[in-house]
C-alpha positions, 0 to 999 in steps of 0.5 A, a space after each residue: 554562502 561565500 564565506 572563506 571558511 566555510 567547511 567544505 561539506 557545506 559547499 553545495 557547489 563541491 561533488 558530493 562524495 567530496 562533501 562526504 569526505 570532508 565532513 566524515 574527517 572532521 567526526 570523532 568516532 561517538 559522533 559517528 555513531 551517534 549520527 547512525 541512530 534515528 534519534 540523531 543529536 546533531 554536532 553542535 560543534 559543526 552545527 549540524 542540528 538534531 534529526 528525527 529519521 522517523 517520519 510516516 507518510 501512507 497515505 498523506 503526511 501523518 502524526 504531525 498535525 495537519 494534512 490532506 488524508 488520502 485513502 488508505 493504501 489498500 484503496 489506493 491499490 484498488 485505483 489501479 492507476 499509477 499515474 493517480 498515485 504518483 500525482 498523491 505521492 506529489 502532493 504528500 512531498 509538498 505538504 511534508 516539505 511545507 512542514 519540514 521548512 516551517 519547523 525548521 524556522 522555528 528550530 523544532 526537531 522533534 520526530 515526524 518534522 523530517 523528510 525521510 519518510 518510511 513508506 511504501 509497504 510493499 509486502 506482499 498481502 499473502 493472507 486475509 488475516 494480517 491487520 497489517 494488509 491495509 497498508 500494503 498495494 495488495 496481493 499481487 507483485 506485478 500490481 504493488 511493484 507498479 503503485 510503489 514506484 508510482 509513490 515513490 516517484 511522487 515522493 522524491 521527485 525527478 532530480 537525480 541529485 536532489 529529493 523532495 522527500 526520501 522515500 522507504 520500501 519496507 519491510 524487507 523482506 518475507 514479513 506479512 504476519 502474524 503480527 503476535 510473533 514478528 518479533 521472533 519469527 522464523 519465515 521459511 521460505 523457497 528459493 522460488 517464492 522468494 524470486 517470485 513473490 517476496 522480493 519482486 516489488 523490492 527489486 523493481 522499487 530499487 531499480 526505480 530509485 528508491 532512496 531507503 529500504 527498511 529490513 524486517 523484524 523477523 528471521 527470513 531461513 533463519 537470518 534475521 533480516 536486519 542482520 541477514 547478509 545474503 538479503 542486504 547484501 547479496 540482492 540489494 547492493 550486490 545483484 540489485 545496485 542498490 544506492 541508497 541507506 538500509 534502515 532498521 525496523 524498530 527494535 529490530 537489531 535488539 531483537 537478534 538477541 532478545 528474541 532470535 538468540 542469534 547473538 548473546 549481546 548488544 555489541 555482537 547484535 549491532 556488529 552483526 547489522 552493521 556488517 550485513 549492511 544495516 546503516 541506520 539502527 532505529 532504537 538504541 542497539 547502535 550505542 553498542 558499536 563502540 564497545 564492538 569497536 573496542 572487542 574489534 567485531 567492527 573497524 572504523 571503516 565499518 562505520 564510515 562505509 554505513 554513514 557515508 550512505 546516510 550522509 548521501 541522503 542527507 545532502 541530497 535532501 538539502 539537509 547540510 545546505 544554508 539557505 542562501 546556497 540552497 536549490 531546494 524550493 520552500 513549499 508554502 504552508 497554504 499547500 496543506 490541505 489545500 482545495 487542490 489536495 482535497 480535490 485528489 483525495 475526493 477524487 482517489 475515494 471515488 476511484 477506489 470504490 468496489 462494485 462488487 454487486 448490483 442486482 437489478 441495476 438498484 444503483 445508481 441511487 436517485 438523489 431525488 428521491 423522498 425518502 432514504 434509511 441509513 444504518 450502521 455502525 459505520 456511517 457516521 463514524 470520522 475512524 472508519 475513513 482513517 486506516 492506521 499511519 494517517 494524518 489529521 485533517 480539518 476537514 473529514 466527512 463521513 459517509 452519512 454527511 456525505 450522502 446527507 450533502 448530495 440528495 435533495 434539499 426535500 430527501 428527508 434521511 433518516 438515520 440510526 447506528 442502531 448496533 456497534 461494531 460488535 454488539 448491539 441489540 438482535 433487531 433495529 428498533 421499531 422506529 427504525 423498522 416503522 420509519 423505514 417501510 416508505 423508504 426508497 432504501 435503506 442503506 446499511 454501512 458497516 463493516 471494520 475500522 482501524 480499532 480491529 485491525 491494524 499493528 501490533 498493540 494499535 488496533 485496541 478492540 482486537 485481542 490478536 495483536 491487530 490480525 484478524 484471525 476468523 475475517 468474518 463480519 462480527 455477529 451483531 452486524 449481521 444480525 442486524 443486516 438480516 433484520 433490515 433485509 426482513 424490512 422488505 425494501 431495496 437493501 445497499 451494503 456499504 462495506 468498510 475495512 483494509 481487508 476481505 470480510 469472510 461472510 458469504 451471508 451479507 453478500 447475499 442479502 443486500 441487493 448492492 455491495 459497495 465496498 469502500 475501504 478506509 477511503 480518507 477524509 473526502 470518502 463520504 463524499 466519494 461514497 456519495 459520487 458513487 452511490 448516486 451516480 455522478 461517476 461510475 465505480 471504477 475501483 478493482 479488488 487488489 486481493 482475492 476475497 475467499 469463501 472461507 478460512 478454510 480455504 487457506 494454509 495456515 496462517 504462519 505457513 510462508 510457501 505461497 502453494 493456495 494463496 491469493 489468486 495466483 496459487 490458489 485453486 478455491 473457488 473464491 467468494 470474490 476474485 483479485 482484479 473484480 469489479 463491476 460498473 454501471 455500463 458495461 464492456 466487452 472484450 474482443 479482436 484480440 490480435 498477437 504479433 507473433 504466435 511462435 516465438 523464440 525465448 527473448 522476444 518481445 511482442 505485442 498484443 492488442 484487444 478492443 475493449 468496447 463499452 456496450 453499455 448507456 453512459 462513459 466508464 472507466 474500465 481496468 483492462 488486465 492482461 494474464 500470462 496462464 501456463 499450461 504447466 509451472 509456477 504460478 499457473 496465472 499471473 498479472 503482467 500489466 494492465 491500463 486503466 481507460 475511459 471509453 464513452 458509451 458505446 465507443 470502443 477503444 484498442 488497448 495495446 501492451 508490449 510483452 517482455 521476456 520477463 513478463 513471458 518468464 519465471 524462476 527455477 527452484 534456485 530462484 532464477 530466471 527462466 523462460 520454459 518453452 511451451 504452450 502459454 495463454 495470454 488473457 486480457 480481461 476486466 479480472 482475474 481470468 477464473 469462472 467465478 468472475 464472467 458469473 459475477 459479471 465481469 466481461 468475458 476474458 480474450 484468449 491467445 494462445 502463444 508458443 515459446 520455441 
């Protein structure tokens, strides 16, 4: 647009803090405000039209319709490929752009048509228990830094200037549970364990370009988040650089003095964010800055200093362009859903699948074979490919239909749920029983959905406000699971869910254990691929499965001593980075530049990972740092995930750095300790119980800091 009056902040060819400026004259102090809450109205006499900041994204374009639907996050972790993330992310920005231009051709403006998108979570799954662990990239800092920027790169693209979505690292920070108190909770925390663990992949995700942040509901020593100045501050802008806008969770500045009693009104609550460095308040609580205007608690500038963030945002999405003058490119709706979208979901589940047993080589399956039982709750069931922030797709194919499309037109399957999820009757039916005595198997799915974990008031079967309070598989599925065993055929567990099932039990009972998390709408088919061989399982736990509860602090303890593999000194009943294959491969000629090294070198390190087995796998080759003494004892610094052809051997090489060498004092800073460290290279986490399980035996080097 070349108009003569066209105002200047709707020139995209003006810099754009130039374009801020004007625009930020031309508002009256209520517009302002208005504009800082995510339910924005819009300037009608500038015609700026309303917007929705609230838009969701986990794993696929959700609560708007239509879209391809990706495994849950958790599985998404469980790839342990960042360059199969980023190509989701990819896709997940066409179709919520495709959405975005359609709605706004048709002038609708309702939430979940906009491209700020509140994903990734990035909290850290300190603890089996939490209904929120499915969302997250796992346990481990190093693994959810690396698929959290993998997502977001995917999401906003690589323009500087501009974004295709904008993507959120949320929730900051220290939040993982319980989800019955997050509103009023206090998470104590160390100095260490918040450099070592909480805010890693926070700090990494700025760094990388992240567009927002998202601050918690709860108090972090004492300071809520949203209102806590040393986190919004302090590391964010000041020791980060970060750029971009903060938003709050929902409700989350009304709960300062609702439930923190940390103010006494909403105009203290709203000046105490808005000062700390919250500029985006999702609720209402921001109405209250004019009256903290009028008491003074806030300047004008305040406010200027906080929108002038989200107008940045804005213009970078192309939200103040004419669509004449716009560079922003319009994605066709034929992108949602497309057979290429499909093709990465299929494609995602089958990666994401978990081997976590096969005795007697019982899989893969023979797609030929005459006859197959399928039972469980869990087989036929469209919710258990979900997780909570999905979309909707047309096109969802359960685990039974999956397996139903993939074996002979002549294999007769005979199916029966035969119990819920948790009740049903002590035995299968006899007609189950009579069927499945000629069966070459019977294949039990089962496990959890969505509707027993997940967030605060959403998973509706759970009394605990969405956490799992005991992780076990609930009775009346293993009972049935014992009654299928006494069967006396081949007996394959399919496992569903976004967190360990605690039952050492069921493990034992079945000759094989797949576990397929909440694997989106091509999981029945990715199942499929798995069980009967078309590619070998591939996907690696992303969290430690205890033996039990009692292995673990309490739940609401925020130190990190005995949790996750990291900290933990409990045997576990299945360790992080664990997962078997259908060949198998072994780890040798680990070679180190340098054994003696000085603090702030780099160096490399090489192994041969050699496949020793009948057919191509694909293998998640994870390099450790172990201290003989110091904080944590293991952690994973880096990993490749690669394909080696039947009996191949291919070198994997990685470049250590003085951060990956280093770790923090107890004020939280980083150091590098001189001493003895062992560098493990390995298919899992470098503990006993995984060479026993059947993963290859770590190489070991041993490297001197001086």
């Amino acid at each position: 647009m070349r108009a003569a009056n066209q105002k200047p902040f709707l020139n995209v060819k003006l810099p754009l803090e130039e374009r801020i400026s004007d625009l930020l004259e031309r508002l009256s102090v209520e517009e302002k405000i208005a504009l800082m809450m995510d339910e924005s109205p819009g300037v009608a006499r500038l015609s700026i039209p309303p917007y929705k900041w609230w838009n969701e994204c986990l794993h696929g374009v959700a609560r708007a319709g239509r879209a391809t639907v990706f495994p849950q996050a958790i599985g998404l972790a469980a790839t342990f490929n960042p360059t199969l993330i980023r190509r989701i992310g990819e896709a997940i920005s066409a179709e919520a752009r495709a959405k975005h231009h359609e709605a706004m051709r048709e002038h609708r403006h309702q939430r979940y048509t906009g491209l700020t998108f509140w994903t990734p979570n990035i909290n850290i799954f300190r603890d089996p228990r939490w209904g929120r662990g499915q969302e997250t990239y796992g346990e481990d800092p190093h693994l959810t830094a690396t698929m959290g920027m993998a997502i977001v790169r995917g999401l906003q693209g690589n323009d500087p200037h501009r974004l295709r979505v904008a993507a959120c690292a949320k929730h900051y920070a220290v939040h993982s549970g319980p989800e019955q108190i997050r509103h009023g909770f206090d998470a104590k925390v160390s100095a260490f364990d918040l450099a070592d663990t909480y805010l890693y992949a926070f700090g990494q995700l700025v760094h990388g370009g992240v567009e927002s942040v998202m601050c918690a509901y709860n108090r972090v020593n004492g300071e809520p988040c949203c209102g806590n100045t040393e986190l919004l501050d302090g590391y964010l802008r000041k020791r980060w650089g970060f750029k971009g806008h903060v938003v709050s969770d929902c409700g989350a500045i009304d709960d300062f003095h609702r439930q923190h009693g940390v103010t006494r009104t909403a105009e203290e609550s709203a000046a105490k964010a808005l000062l700390a460095g919250c500029d985006l308040n999702c609720g209402t609580t921001y109405q209250a800055l004019r009256g903290a205007l009028s008491r003074r608690l806030i300047s004008e500038d305040d406010i200027n200093r906080s929108l002038r963030r989200l107008l940045r945002t804005g213009m970078k999405l192309g939200m103040f362009d004419r669509s004449d003058s716009s560079s922003t490119p319009q994605f066709s709706t034929r992108l949602i859903g497309c057979d290429r979208h499909r093709k990465l979901a299929r494609e995602a589940a089958r990666q994401s699948i978990v081997l976590l047993k096969n005795e007697r080589n019982l899989l893969p399956l023979d797609p030929k074979a005459p006859m197959y039982t399928v039972a469980g709750p869990a087989a036929a069931d469209g919710e258990v490919l979900l997780g909570n922030y999905s979309g909707l797709s047309d096109k969802m194919t359960s685990i039974l239909s999956g397996i139903t499309s993939r074996v002979s037109a002549t294999t007769t399957i005979y199916y029966a749920a035969s119990c819920q999820y948790d009740r049903g009757p002590d035995a299968p039916p006899m007609q189950l029983q009579m069927e499945s005595v000629q069966a070459a198997a019977v294949i039990a799915v089962m496990g959890i959905s969505p509707l027993f974990e997940g967030e605060e008031g959403d998973a509706i079967a759970n009394v605990d406000a969405g956490d799992r309070l005991d992780c076990s598989l609930p009775t009346a599925q293993i009972s049935m699971l014992a009654a299928l065993k006494k069967i006396g055929r081949p007996l394959v567990l399919i496992l569903t869910g976004g967190s360990p099932i605690i039952s050492p039990e069921i493990y034992a009972m079945a000759d094989a254990v797949l576990w397929a998390w909440y694997p989106g709408q091509e999981g029945g088919h990715g199942v499929a691929d798995v069980l009967f061989g078309d590619v070998s399982p591939s996907g690696r736990l992303p969290i430690t499965f205890p033996r039990s509860i009692k292995d673990l602090p309490a739940y609401d303890n925020y130190a990190m001593e005995g949790r996750t593999y990291r900290y933990s000194r409990a045997e576990p009943l299945y360790p992080f980075g664990f997962g078997l294959s259908y060949t198998r491969f072994r780890y040798s000629r680990l070679r180190v530049s340098k054994k003696r090294i000085k603090a702030g070198e780099t160096i490399t390190a090489e192994v041969a990972v050699t496949n020793s087995g009948q057919r191509e796998g694909d293998e998640v080759v994870q390099l450790y740092v172990r201290r003989s003494q110091g904080r944590p004892v293991v952690a994973l610094r880096d990993f490749r995930r690669v394909k080696i052809a039947a009996g191949q051997t291919a070198k994997v090489s990685f470049q250590i750095t003085p951060e990956m060498l280093g770790t923090f004092d107890d004020r939280g800073e980083p150091i590098c300790p001189t001493g003895r460290l062992d560098l493990i290279i390995s298919g899992a986490a470098p503990v006993e119980r995984s060479v026993a399980l059947g993963s290859a035996k770590p190489a070991v080097a041993e490297v001197t800091i001086v």
